[in-house]
C-alpha positions as CSV (number, residue, x, y, z in Angstrom):
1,X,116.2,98.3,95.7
2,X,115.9,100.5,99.1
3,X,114.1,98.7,101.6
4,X,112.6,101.9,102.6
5,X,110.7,102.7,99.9
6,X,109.2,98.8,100.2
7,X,107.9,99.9,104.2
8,X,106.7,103.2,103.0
9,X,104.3,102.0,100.3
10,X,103.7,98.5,102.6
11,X,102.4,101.4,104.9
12,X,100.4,103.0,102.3
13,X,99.1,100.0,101.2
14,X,97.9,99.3,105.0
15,X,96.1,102.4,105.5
16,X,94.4,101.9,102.0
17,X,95.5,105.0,100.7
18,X,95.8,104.7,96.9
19,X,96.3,108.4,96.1
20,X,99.3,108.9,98.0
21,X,100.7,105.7,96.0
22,X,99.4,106.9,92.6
23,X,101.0,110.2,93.1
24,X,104.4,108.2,93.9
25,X,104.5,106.3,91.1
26,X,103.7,110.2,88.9
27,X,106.4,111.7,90.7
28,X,108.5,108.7,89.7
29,X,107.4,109.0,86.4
30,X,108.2,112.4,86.2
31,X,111.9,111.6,87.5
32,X,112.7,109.5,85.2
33,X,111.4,111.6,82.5
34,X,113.6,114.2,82.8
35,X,116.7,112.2,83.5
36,X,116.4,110.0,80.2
37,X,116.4,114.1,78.7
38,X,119.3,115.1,80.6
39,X,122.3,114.6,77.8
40,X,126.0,115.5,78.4
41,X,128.7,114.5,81.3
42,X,126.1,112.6,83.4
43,X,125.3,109.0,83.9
44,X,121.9,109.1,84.7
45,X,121.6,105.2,84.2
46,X,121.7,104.1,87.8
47,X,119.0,106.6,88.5
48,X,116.9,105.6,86.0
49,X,117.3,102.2,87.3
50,X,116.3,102.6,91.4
51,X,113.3,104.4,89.8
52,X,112.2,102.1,87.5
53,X,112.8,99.7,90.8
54,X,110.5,101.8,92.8
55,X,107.9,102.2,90.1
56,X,107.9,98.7,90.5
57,X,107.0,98.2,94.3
58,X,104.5,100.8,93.6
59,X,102.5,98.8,91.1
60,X,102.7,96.1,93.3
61,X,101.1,97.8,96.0
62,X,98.7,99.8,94.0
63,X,97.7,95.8,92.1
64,X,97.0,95.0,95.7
65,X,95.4,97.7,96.7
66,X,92.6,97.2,93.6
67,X,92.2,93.7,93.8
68,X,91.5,94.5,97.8
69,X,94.5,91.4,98.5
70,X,96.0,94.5,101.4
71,X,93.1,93.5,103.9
């Protein structure tokens, strides 16, 4: 998993902004939608997977975010 995506939602989970996170984890959603759609020549597997990996730091920061643990 991308460290990145672990500092920008640790960031978002600083500055207690749980919109910006819940529309990460849609867009995510979304992704990974359309890719398991997307029949033919492509692999879409390892996509699928860092999203799923992402959906998951997102839920971790949105749990912490509603249990009020990111003060």
């Amino acid at each position: 998993m991308s460290e990145a995506i672990a500092r920008i939602v640790g960031a978002y989970v600083k500055l207690r902004n749980l919109k910006v996170l819940e529309d990460m984890k849609a867009h995510r959603q979304r992704l990974i939608n359309e890719l398991k759609s997307v029949h033919g020549a492509f692999d879409t597997s390892l996509l699928i997977k860092q999203f799923d990996d992402e959906m998951t730091v997102i839920e971790a920061g949105l749990t912490m975010l509603n249990t009020g643990a990111a003060e």
